[in-house]
N, C-alpha and C positions, 0 to 999 in steps of 0.2 A: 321383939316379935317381928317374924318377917313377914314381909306381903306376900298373900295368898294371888298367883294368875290368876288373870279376866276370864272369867268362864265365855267358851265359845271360839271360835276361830277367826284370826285377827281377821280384818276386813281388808280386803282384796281390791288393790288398786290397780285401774285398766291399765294396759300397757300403750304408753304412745304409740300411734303408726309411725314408720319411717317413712320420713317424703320419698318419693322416688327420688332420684337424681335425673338432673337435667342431659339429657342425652347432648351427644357434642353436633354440631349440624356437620351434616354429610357434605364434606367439599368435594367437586372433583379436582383429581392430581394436576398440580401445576404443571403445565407445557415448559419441558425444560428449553434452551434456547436452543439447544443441540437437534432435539425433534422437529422444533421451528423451519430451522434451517435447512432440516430432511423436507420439510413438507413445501419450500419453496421452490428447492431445485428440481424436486420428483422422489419418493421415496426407494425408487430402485434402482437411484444412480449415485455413481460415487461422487463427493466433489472434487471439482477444478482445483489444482493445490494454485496458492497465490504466493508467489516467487519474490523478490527482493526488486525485479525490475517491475512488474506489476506495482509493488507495493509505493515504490519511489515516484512513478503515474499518479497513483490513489493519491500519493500526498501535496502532487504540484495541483491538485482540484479539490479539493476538500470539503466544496461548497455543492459537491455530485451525489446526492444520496442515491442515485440509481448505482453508479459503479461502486460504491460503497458496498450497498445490500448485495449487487449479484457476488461482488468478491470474496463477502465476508459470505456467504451463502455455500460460495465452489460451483456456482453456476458456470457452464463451460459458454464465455460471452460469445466465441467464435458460432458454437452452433447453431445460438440464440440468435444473432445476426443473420446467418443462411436462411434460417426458418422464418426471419422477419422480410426475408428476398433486401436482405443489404448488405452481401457478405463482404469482409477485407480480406483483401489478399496483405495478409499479416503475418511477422512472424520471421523466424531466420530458417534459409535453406536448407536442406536437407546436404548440400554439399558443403557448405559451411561449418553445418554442423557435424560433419565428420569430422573437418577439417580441423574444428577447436578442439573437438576430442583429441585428434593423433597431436596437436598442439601442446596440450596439457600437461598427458602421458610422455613425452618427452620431457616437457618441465619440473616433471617429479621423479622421474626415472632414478635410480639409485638411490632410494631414501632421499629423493629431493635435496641430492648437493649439491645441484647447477641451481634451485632456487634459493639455496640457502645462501651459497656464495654470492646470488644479486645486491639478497637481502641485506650481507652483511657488509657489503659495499656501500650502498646505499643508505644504511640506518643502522649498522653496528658500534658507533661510536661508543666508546666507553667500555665495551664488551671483548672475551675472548675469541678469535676465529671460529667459528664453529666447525666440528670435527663430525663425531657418526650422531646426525640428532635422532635424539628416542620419536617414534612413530606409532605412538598406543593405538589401537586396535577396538574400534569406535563403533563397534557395531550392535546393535538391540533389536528387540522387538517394537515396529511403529515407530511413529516419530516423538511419543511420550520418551519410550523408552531412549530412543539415538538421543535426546535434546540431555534428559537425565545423565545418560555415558560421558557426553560433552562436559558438561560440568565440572563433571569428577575429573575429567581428564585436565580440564584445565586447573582447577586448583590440585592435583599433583602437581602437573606441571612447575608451578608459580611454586611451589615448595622444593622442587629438587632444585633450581636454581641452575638450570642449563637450558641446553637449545633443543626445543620440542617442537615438532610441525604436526598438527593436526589435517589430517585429509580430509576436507568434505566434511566439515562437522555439523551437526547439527542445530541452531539455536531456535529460540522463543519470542514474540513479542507480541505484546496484546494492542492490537488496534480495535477501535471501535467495540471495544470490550469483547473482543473474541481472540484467541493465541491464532497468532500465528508461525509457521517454522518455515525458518530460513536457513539455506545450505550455501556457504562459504566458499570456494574452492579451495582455499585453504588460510589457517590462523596459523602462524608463529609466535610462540612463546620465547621469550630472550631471559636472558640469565637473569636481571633486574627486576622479571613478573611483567613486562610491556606486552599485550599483546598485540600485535599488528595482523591488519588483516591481508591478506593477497589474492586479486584480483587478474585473472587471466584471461586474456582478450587473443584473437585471433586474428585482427587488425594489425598491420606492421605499423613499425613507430621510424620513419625516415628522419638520417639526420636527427636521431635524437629527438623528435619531433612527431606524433602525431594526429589524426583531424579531432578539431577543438572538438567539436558536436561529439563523437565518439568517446572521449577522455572524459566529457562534460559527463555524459551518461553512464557511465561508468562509474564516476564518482561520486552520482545521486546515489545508485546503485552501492558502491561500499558504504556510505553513511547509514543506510539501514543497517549493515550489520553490524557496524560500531553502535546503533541506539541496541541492539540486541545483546550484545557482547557487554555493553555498563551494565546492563541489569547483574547479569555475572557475575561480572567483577567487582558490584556493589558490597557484593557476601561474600568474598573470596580475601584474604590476608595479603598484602602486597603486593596487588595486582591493579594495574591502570592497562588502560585501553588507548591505546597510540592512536592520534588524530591523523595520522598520515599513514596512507596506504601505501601499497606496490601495488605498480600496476607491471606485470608480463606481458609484451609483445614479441611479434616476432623483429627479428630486425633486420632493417632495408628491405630486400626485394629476398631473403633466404629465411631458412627455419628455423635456424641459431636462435634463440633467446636473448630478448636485453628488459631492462627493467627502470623505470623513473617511478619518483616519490610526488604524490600529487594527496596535496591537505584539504580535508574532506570538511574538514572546520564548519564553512560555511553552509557545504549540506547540509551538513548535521544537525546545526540549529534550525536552519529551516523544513528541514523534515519532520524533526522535534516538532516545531510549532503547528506543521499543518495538521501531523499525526492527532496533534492533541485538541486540533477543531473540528476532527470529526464527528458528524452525529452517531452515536452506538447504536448497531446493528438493529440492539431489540425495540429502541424506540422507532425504527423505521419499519420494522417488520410488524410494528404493533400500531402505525396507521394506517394499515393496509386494508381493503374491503375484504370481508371472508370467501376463505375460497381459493386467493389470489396463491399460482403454481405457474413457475417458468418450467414445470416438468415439457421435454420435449417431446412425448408422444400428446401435448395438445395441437389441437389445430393453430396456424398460425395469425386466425383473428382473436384468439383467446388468448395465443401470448402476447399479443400486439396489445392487449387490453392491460394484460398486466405488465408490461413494460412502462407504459404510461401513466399506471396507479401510483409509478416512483420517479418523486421529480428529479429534475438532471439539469448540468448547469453546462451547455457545450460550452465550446472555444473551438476556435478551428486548431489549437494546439493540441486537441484530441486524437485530431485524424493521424498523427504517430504514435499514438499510446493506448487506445483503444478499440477493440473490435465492435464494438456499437456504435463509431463515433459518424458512420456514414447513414445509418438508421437517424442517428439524434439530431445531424445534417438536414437533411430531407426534413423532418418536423421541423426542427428552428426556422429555416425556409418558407415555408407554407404559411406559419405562424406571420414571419417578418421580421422575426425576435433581433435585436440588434447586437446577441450572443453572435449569430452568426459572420459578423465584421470582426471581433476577435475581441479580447478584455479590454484594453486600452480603449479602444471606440466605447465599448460598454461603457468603463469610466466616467470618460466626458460628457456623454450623455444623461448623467442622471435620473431622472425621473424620464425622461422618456425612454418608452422598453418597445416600441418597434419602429420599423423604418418607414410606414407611411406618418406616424406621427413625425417623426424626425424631418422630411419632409414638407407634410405640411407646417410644421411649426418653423420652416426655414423659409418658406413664401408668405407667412404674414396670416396664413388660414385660419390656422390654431396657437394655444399658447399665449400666456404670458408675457407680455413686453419685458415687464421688471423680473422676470427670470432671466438670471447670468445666460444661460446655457442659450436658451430661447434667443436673446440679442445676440450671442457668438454668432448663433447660426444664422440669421437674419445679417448681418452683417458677411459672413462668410461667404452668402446668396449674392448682395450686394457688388460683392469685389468678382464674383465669377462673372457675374453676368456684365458687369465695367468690362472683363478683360474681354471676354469673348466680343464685344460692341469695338473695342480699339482693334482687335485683330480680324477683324471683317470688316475693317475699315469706318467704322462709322455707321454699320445697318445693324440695327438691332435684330438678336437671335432669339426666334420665340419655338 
């Protein structure tokens, strides 16, 4: 017998509500660094490109968050000093600079056989004469694009296994967590994958010989491109980065071209190392007071305010490497900072950071007896004020 249905309609079970869902909170869009950067310098200016000799400055100070920030920024520091009333006459001439030019263009002239032939004078051991070297054609949109061409040009290069010059190429390197691009006068590629860089000066090299300071600088200067060129040739199959540059000069007192091999070795690591103690841009930009804009249509007590919102560490070795460094003068100055006696003195001073303390702490005023520094200087008082007493004969000089 089968069961007979429940008379009636089954009973009707309510339906859950659905929770709502937790809506997501409303962020606003992170400030990328790139915006940042727009809103330090002014939003309707372009930035200052920062150069290989710039960057080799940035790296002998590393302890300068101001030149840091405006660099990493593209703040133009020259205008920034005019409008601060501190301007440097900074910079190479205008006739100079023609003059490297018509320099160069000589130096390359025929697919750069007169450079090729220095080069292979100088650094072609092991290798065949070079003959017509390939000159790939390096040209993009921006400097994404030129740095990308680069690349490629080089790891061709490094596979065809002959002699390649690149004009003017373009590289990459990230400082203070921002790219940078730097332009070469020119890299050679050698049959082996080497590439060397070459650096043309417009400086005559006498007697095989040119001024130490100028080669010195020169040589900061190619060590950036060699840290730019290993990133490269990290990714690249057979390819090493020559620690030894060419350097082009003219020679003796005419226009003819000659060329010496100067190992950047030492830059390098030390570039390496300052590069890598720099503070990054956005941690500096991001203790800034709100607001803070080196745009140059502000008035010049508004940038004077944001100049000084970003600490800086002079040296009077500034005053050839920077266009603020006669503004950052004048304050250390004022202050009494004993930056402005130069690092070295800084050093030995320790804990004393201006020059009335230093001072006083050398006539016995202030200070510490059982501080080293404190006795030096108290002793160093001592013997001055001996010698000046014997050399006035015996009357003491007050």
């Amino acid at each position: 017998m089968s069961e007979s249905p429940a008379s009636g309609p089954p009973p009707q079970i309510p339906a859950q509500p659905t929770p709502p869902r937790p809506s997501a909170p409303q962020q606003p869009p992170a400030t990328t660094l790139r915006q940042r950067l727009a809103e330090l310098r002014g939003p309707s200016v372009a930035p200052h490109p920062l150069d290989a000799r710039a960057l080799a400055a940035l790296a002998a100070n590393p302890g300068c968050k101001r030149r840091a920030l405006l660099d990493g920024a593209g703040v133009d520091k020259a205008g920034l000093a005019t409008a601060l009333g501190s301007p440097a006459a900074f910079g190479q001439s205008q006739f100079a600079f023609v003059r490297g030019n018509a320099f160069e263009v000589k130096v390359k002239a025929d697919g750069g056989t007169e450079l090729l032939r220095l080069l292979f004078e100088r650094l072609g051991e092991g290798a065949d004469a070079p003959g017509e070297a390939v000159v790939p054609d390096l040209t993009a949109a921006g400097p994404e694009g030129r740095t990308a061409r680069t690349a490629l040009a080089l790891r061709e290069a490094t596979a065809s296994g002959g002699w390649t010059l690149l004009d003017h190429p373009m590289l990459a390197l990230e400082v203070a967590g921002s790219p940078v691009y730097l332009e070469p006068d020119a890299v050679v590629v050698h049959p082996d994958g080497t590439w060397t860089v070459v650096e043309i000066k417009s400086f005559p090299m006498i007697d095989a010989s040119a001024d130490a300071a100028k080669v010195g600088a020169a040589a900061r200067q190619s060590a950036v491109y060699v840290l730019a060129l290993e990133r490269t040739a990290s990714v690249t199959e057979g390819a090493q980065v020559g620690h030894r540059i060419l350097l082009v000069c003219p020679k003796d007192f005419s226009n003819l071209p000659t060329a010496s091999v100067v190992d950047v070795r030492k830059q390098r690591a030390v570039t390496r190392r300052q590069l890598a103690r720099l503070t990054r841009v956005e941690d500096i930009a991001a203790a800034l007071p709100e607001g803070t804009t080196f745009d140059p249509g502000r008035t010049p007590q508004e940038l004077g305010s944001a100049v000084e919102a970003v600490p800086a560490a002079y040296a009077p070795e500034c005053l050839a490497a920077c266009e603020l460094a006669f503004h950052c003068r004048a304050k250390a100055r004022a202050e009494g900072a004993v930056e402005s006696l130069g690092r070295s003195v800084r050093g030995e001073l320790g804990g004393l950071t201006t020059v009335a303390g230093v001072l006083a702490a050398a006539s016995g005023k202030e200070g510490d007896p059982a501080d080293p520094t404190v006795a030096a200087l108290r002793r160093a008082a001592a013997l001055r004020a001996e010698a000046l007493e014997t050399a006035n004969g015996g009357v003491r000089c007050h």
